[in-house]
C-alpha positions as CSV (number, residue, x, y, z in Angstrom):
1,X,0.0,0.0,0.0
2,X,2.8,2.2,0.1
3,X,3.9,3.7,-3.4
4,X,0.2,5.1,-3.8
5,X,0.7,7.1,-0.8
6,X,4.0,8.3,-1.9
7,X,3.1,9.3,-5.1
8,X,0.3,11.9,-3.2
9,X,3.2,12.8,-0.9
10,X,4.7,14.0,-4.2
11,X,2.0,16.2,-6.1
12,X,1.3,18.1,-2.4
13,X,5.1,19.0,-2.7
14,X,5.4,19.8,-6.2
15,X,2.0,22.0,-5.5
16,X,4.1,23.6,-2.6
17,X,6.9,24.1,-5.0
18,X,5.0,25.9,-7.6
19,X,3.6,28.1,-5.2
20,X,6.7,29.5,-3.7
21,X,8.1,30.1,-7.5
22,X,5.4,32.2,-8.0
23,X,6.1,33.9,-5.1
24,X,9.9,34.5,-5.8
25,X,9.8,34.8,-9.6
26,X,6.9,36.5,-10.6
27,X,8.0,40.5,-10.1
28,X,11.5,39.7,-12.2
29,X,9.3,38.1,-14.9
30,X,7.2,41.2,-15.2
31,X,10.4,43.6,-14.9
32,X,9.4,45.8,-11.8
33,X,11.3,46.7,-8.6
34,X,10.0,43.9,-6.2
35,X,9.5,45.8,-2.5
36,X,9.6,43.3,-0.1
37,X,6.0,42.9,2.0
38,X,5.3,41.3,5.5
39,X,2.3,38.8,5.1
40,X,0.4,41.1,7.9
41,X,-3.4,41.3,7.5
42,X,-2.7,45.7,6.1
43,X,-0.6,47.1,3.8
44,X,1.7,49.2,5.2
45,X,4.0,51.9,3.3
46,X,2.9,50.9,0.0
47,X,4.7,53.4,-2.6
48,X,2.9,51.9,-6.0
49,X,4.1,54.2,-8.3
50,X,7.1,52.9,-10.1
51,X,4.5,49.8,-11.3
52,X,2.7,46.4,-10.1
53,X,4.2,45.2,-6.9
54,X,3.5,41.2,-5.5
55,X,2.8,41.8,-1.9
56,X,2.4,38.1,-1.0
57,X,2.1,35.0,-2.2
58,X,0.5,31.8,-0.6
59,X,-1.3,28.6,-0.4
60,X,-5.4,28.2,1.2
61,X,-6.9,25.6,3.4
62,X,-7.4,24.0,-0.2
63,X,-4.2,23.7,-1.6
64,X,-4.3,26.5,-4.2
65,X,-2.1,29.2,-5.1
66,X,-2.8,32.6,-3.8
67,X,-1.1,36.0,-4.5
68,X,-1.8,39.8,-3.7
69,X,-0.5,42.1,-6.3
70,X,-0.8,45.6,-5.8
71,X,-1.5,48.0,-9.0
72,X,0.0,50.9,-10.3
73,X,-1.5,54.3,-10.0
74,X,-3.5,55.2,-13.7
75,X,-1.8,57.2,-15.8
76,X,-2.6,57.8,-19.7
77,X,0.5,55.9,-20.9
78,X,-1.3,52.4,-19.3
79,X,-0.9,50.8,-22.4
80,X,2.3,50.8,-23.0
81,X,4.7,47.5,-23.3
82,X,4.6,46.8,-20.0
83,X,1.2,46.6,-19.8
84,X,0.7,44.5,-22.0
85,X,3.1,42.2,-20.9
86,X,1.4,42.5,-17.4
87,X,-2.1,41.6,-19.2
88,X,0.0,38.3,-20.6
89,X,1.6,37.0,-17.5
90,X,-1.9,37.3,-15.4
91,X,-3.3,35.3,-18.3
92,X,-0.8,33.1,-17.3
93,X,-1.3,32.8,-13.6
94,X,-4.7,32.4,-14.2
95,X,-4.4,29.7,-16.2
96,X,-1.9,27.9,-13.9
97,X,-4.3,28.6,-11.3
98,X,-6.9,26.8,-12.5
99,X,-4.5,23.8,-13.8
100,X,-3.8,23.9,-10.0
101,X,-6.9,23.6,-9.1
102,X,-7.3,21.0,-11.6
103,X,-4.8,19.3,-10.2
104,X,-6.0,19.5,-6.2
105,X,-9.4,18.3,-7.2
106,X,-7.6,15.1,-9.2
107,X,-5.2,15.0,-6.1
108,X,-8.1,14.7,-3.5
109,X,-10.3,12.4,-5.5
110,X,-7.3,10.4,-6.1
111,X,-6.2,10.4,-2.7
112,X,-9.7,9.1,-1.3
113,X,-9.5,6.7,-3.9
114,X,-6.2,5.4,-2.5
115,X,-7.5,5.1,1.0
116,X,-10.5,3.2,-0.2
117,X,-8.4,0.5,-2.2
118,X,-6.1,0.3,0.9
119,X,-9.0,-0.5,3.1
120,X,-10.3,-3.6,0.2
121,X,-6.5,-4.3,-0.1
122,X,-5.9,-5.1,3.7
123,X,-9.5,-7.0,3.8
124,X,-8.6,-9.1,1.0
125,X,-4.8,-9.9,2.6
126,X,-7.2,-11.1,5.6
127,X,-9.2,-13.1,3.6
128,X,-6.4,-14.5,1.4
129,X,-4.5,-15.9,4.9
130,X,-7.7,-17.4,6.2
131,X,-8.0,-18.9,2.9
132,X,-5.2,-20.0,3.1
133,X,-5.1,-21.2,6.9
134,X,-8.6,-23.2,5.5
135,X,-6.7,-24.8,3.2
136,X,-4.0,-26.4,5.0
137,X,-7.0,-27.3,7.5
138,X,-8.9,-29.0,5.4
139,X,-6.1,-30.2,3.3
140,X,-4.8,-31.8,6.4
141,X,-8.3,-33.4,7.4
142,X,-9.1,-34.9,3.9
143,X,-5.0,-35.9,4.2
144,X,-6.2,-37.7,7.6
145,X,-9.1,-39.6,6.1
146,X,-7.3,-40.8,3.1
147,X,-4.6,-42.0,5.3
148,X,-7.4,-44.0,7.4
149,X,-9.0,-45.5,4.4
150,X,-5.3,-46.4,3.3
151,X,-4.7,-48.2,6.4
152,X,-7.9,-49.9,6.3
153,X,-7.4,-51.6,2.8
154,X,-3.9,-52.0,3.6
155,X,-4.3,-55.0,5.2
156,X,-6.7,-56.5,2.3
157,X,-3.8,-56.6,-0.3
158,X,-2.0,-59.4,1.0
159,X,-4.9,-61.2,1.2
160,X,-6.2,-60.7,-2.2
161,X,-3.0,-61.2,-4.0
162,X,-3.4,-64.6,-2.1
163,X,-6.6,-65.5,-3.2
164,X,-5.3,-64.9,-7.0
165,X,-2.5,-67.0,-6.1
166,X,-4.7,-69.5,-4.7
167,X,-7.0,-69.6,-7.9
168,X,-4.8,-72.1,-9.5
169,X,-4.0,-74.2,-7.0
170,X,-7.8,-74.7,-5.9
171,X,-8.5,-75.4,-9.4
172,X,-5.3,-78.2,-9.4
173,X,-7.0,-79.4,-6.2
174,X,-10.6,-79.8,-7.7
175,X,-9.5,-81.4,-10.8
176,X,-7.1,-84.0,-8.4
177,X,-10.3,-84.7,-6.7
178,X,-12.3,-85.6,-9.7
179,X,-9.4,-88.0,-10.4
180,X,-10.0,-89.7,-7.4
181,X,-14.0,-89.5,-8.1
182,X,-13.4,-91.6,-11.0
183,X,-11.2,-93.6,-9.7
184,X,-14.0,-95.0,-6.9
185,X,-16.6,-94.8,-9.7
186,X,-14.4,-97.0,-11.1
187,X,-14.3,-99.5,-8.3
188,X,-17.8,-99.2,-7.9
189,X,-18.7,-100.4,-11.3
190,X,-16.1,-103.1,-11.3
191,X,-17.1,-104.0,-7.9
192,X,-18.2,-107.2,-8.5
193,X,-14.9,-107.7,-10.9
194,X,-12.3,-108.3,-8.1
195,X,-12.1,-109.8,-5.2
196,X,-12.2,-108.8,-2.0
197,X,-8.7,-108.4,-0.7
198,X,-8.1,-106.8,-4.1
199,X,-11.2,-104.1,-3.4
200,X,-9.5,-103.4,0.3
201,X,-6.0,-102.3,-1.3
202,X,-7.5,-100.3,-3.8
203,X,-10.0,-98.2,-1.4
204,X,-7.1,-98.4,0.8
205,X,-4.6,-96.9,-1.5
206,X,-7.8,-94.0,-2.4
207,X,-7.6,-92.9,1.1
208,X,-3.9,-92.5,1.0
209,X,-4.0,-89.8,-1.8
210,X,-6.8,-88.2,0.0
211,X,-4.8,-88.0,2.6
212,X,-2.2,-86.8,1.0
213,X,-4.3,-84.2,-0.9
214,X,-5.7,-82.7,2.9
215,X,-2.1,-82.7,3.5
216,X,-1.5,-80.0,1.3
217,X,-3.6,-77.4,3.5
218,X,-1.4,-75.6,5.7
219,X,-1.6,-73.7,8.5
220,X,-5.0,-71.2,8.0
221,X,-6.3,-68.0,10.1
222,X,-9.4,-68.8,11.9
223,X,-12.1,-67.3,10.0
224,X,-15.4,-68.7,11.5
225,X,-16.7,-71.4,14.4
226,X,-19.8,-73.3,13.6
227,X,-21.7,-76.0,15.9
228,X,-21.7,-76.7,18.1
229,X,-21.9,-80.6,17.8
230,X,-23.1,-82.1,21.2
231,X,-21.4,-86.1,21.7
232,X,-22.1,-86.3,25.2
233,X,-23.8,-85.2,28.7
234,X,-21.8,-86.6,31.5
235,X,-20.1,-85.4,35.0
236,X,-20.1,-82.3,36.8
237,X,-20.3,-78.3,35.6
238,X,-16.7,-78.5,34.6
239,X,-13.9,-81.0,33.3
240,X,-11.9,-82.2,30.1
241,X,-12.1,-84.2,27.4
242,X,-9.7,-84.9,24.5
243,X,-8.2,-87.1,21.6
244,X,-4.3,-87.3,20.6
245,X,-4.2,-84.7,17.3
246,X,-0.5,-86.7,16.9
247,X,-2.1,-90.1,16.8
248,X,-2.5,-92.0,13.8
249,X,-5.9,-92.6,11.5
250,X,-6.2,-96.4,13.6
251,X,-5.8,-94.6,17.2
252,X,-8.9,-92.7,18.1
253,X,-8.8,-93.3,21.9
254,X,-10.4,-90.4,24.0
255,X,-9.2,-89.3,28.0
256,X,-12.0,-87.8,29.9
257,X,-10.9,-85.5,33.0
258,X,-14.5,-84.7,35.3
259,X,-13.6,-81.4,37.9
260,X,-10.9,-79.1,38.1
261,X,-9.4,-80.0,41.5
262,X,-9.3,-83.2,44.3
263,X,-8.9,-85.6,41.4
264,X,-6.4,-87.9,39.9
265,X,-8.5,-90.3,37.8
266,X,-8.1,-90.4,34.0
267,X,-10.4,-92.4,32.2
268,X,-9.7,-93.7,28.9
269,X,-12.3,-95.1,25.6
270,X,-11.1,-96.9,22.5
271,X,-12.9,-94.3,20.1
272,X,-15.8,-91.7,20.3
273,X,-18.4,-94.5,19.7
274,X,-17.1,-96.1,23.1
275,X,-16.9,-93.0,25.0
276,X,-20.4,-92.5,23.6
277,X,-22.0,-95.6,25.1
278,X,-19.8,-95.5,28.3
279,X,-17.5,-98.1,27.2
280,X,-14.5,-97.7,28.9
281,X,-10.7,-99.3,28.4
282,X,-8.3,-98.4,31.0
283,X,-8.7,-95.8,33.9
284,X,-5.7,-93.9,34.9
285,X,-4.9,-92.7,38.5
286,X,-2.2,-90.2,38.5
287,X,0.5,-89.7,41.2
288,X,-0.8,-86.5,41.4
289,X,-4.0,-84.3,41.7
290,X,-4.4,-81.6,39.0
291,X,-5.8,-78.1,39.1
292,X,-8.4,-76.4,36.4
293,X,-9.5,-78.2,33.3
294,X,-6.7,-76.9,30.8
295,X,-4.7,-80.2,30.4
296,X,-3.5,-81.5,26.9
297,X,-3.1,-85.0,25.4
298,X,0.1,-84.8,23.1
299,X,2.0,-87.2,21.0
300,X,1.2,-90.0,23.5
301,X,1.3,-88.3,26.8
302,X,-0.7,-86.3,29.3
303,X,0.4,-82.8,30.5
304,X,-1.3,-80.9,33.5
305,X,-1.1,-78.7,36.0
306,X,0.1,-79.9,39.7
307,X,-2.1,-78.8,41.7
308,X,-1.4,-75.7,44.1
309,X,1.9,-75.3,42.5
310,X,2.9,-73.3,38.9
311,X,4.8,-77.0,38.1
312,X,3.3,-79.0,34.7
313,X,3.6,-82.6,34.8
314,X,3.9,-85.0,31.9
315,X,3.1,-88.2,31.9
316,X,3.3,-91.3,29.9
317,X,-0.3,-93.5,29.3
318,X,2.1,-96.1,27.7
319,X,4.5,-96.6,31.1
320,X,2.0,-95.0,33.5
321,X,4.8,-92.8,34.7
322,X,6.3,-89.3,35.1
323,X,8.2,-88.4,32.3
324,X,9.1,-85.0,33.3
325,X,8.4,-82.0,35.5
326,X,8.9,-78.6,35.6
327,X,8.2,-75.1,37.4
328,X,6.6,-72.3,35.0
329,X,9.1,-69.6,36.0
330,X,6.5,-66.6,37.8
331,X,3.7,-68.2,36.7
332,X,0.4,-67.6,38.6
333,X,-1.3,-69.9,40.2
334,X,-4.1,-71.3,42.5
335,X,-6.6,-69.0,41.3
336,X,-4.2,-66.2,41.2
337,X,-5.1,-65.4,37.0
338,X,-7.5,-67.6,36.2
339,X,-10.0,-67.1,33.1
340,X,-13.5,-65.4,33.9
341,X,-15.1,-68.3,35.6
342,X,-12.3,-69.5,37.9
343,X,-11.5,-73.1,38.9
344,X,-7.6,-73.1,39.2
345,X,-7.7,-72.1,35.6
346,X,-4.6,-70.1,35.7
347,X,-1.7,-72.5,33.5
348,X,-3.8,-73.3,29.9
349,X,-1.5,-76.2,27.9
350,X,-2.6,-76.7,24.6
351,X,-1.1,-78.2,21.4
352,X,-1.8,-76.9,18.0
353,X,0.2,-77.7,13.9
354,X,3.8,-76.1,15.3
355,X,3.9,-77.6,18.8
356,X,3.2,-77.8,22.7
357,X,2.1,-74.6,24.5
358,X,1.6,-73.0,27.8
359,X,-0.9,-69.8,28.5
360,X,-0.7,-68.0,31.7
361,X,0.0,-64.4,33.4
362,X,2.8,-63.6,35.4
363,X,3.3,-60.3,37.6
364,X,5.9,-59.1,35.8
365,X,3.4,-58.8,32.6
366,X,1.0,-57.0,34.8
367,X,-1.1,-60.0,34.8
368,X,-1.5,-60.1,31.6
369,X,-1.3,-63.5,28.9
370,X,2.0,-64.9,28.3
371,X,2.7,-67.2,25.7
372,X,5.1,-69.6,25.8
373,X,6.4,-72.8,23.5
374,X,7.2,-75.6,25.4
375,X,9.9,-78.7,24.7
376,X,7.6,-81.3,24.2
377,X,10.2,-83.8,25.9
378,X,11.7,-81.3,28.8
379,X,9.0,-79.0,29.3
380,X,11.8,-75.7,29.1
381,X,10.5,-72.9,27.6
382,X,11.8,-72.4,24.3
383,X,10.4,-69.1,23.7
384,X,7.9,-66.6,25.2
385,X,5.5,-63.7,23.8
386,X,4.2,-61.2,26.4
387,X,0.8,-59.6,25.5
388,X,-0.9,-57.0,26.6
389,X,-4.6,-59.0,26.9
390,X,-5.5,-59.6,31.2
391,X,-5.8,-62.9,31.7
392,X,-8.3,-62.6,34.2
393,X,-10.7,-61.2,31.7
394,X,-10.4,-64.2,29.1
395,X,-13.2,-66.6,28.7
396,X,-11.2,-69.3,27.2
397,X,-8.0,-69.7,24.5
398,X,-6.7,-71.7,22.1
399,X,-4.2,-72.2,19.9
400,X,-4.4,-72.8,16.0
401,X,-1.4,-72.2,14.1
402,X,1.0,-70.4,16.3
403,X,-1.7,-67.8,17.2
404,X,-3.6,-67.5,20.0
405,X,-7.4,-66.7,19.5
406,X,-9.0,-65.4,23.4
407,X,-12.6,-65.4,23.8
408,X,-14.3,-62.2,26.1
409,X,-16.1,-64.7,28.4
410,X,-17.3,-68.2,29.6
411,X,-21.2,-67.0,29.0
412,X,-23.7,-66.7,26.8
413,X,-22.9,-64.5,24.0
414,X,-19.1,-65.3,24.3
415,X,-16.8,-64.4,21.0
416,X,-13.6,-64.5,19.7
417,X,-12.2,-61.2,20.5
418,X,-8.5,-60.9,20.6
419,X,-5.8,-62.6,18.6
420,X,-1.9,-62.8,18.9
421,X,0.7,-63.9,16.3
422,X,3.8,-65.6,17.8
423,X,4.9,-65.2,13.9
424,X,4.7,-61.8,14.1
425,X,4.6,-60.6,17.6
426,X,1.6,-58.5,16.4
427,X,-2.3,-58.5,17.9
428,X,-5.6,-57.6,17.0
429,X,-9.3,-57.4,17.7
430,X,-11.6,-59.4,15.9
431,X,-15.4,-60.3,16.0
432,X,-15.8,-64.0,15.6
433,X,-18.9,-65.6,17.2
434,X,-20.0,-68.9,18.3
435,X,-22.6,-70.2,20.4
436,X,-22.9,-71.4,23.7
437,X,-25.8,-73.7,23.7
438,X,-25.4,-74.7,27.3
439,X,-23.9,-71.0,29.0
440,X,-20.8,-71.7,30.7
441,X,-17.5,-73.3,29.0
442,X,-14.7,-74.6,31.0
443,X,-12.7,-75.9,28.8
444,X,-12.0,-75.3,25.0
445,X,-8.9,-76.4,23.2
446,X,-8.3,-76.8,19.7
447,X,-7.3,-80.8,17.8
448,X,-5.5,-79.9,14.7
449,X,-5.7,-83.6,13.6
450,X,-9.1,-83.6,13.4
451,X,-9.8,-79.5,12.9
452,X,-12.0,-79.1,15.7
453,X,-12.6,-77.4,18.8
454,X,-13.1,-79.8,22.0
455,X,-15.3,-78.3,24.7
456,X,-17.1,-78.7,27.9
457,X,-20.4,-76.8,28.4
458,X,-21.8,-77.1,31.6
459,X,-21.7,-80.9,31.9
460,X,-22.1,-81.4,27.9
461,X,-19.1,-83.1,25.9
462,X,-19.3,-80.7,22.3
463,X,-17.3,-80.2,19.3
464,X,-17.3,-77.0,17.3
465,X,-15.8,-77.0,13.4
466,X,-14.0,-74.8,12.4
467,X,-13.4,-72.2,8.9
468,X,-9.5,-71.4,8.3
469,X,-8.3,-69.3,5.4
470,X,-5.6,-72.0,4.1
471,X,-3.1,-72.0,1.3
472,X,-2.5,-75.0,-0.8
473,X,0.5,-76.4,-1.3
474,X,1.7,-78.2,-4.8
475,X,4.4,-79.6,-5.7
476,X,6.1,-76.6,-7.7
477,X,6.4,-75.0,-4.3
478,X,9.5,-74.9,-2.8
């Protein structure tokens, strides 16, 4: 806003300028003896005889040029050449006068224009900056949202570049099915063609390349629970019941553990048809009580939970004897961090596709979950995770592929709700129901052999399937 204002600052001087030339130069123009004049209000020893005298010259309230000339006295020679030179230079003034005035009026006009322009100038410099401050707000919000959305689809892109990668390998899997399809259509209509030791080796030697085909499924994310699938109702509120997920196809034996405390006795059925009807094998009595209902059948042996102590026992069902013990270093125990409902349930072993595991809460951790992978044949701790989930607020857990999925209660309307990745360290919520037909688990543990979760609901024996996203394996893997 400045050079406007300077460039009025210059016509108000120049105006001054020409005034006080006027003043100074205006008797030697005409010729005459210039008597110098106070600028008094009277006249005071005026002698105008010699010719026209300026008394003053100066500037009004308005800016324009003012000056006082006094006249000659008549005589009869008035028209001579000075007069006429006289009559010319007044032409003159006048006409710079009014140029002057010309000029003021323009000045003024100009200068009130200025001030008004400043004025719009400095509102729209205000404007512009809010703009501008606006901008970078909202520029910053829309950034914000954008980055959300990013960081919400994120995590789809590794799963859809495995779904494409999967395409083929389904369709490989389908067609190696159909094989197989035709193969037993095969048998079926030649059925009658071979005998039957002949029949047995080929249905026989079927099952083996389905079997190898399901072996092709790796580890999976748990994706959804369905059942559940009641087998039995039998004992008290709480217990244990469980198969061998390391046993072969032939060995379908099943260990049922009734209570979670002041009890040693393991009982033992040939299959799920036996355990069904109450047929039962062997009965094991253990050299020592256990606590909760979070023991795990694994590769042949029994691991529990001593009771009133953080020390896990194994032991063998084929010698009927200790293998090993050890203490679960800070563990909690007796009731210290149990899940939700109680019972001793503080040490949680459980088995899943990678190994043997332990689930507890420690003070260090806060009482929080700790994870740890066990030594199947030492029970040492190979390696631990510490998450930031409280242990006393878990229903139940499991373990499916090196991850451990927690549920939010024991009770009705019990979900999956947290998950840890011993792969990658990393956690997060999820939303995965499943119902509780009979409103209070005590036990729920995951069989990878046979893809199911075992559970006991308030004196009922169930199984819930499972729905893992899995990725196929071929042979041009490496």
């Amino acid at each position: 806003m400045s050079p406007p204002l300077l460039k009025l600052g210059a016509v108000l001087s120049t105006m001054a300028i020409i005034s006080n030339w006027m003043s100074q130069t205006l008797p030697s123009l005409v010729g005459l003896n210039t008597t110098r004049i106070t600028t008094s209000d009277t006249l005071t020893q005026i002698s105008p005889k010699e010719g026209w005298q300026v008394y003053s010259s100066a500037q009004d309230p308005d800016g324009r040029c003012i000056c006082t000339v006094v006249a000659p006295e008549q005589n009869l020679c008035s028209r001579d050449a000075k007069s006429r030179q006289l009559r010319q230079l007044l032409e003159k003034v006048q006409n710079m006068s009014q140029s002057i005035e010309v000029l003021n009026l323009r000045t003024q006009r100009d200068f009130q224009y200025v001030l008004k322009m400043e004025t719009q100038m400095k509102g729209l410099k205000a404007k512009f900056r809010q703009i501008e401050d606006d901008r970078k707000t909202l520029m910053t919000k829309h950034f914000q949202e954008l980055k959300e959305k990013m960081d919400e689809l994120l995590p789809l892109i590794p799963v859809l570049e495995q779904y494409k990668t999967d395409a083929k390998l389904i369709t490989q899997f389908k067609e190696e099915i159909r094989n197989l399809s035709t193969v037993l259509t095969g048998i079926q209509e030649e059925i009658g063609a071979y005998d039957y030791e002949e029949l047995h080796q080929r249905v026989l030697s079927l099952e083996t390349r389905l079997r190898d085909c399901m072996k092709k499924l790796t580890c999976g994310k748990l994706m959804k629970i369905t059942g559940p699938i009641t087998v039995k109702i039998s004992g008290t509120r709480f217990g244990a019941w469980m198969t061998d997920p390391l046993a072969s196809e032939k060995n379908n034996r099943v260990w049922y553990m009734d209570s979670y405390t002041n009890n040693k006795i393991v009982r033992e059925y040939k299959s799920i048809a036996d355990f069904v009807s109450g047929a039962e094998s062997r009965t094991y009595n253990l050299p020592f009580k256990w606590a909760g209902t979070n023991h795990v059948v694994y590769n042949g042996s029994l691991y529990f939970n001593k009771y009133q102590s953080n020390i896990i026992i194994k032991y063998s069902f084929d010698s009927g004897r200790v293998l090993a013990q050890r203490s679960l270093e800070y563990a909690g125990f007796h009731n210290v961090y149990p899940y939700t409902w109680g019972g001793f349930s503080d040490i949680d072993l459980m088995a899943d596709e990678i190994g043997l595991w332990a689930v507890y809460a420690t003070n260090q951790n806060a009482g929080n979950i700790v994870i740890s992978q066990l030594n199947q044949d030492t029970l040492e701790v190979l390696k631990s995770w510490s998450t930031g989930y409280p242990k006393r607020s878990a229903g139940e857990s499991f373990m499916i592929c090196g991850t451990l999925y927690v549920t939010n209660s024991h009770l009705t309307g019990a979900k999956v709700y947290y998950s840890y990745s011993t792969k990658t360290s990393t956690y997060e919520y999820t939303d995965i129901p499943f119902h509780n037909q009979y409103f209070h688990i005590s036990m729920l543990d995951y069989n990878a052999r046979d893809r199911a979760l075992y559970a006991w609901n308030n004196g009922h024996q169930v199984l819930f399937n499972v729905t893992l996203f899995h990725v196929i394996k071929t042979e041009d893997d490496t």
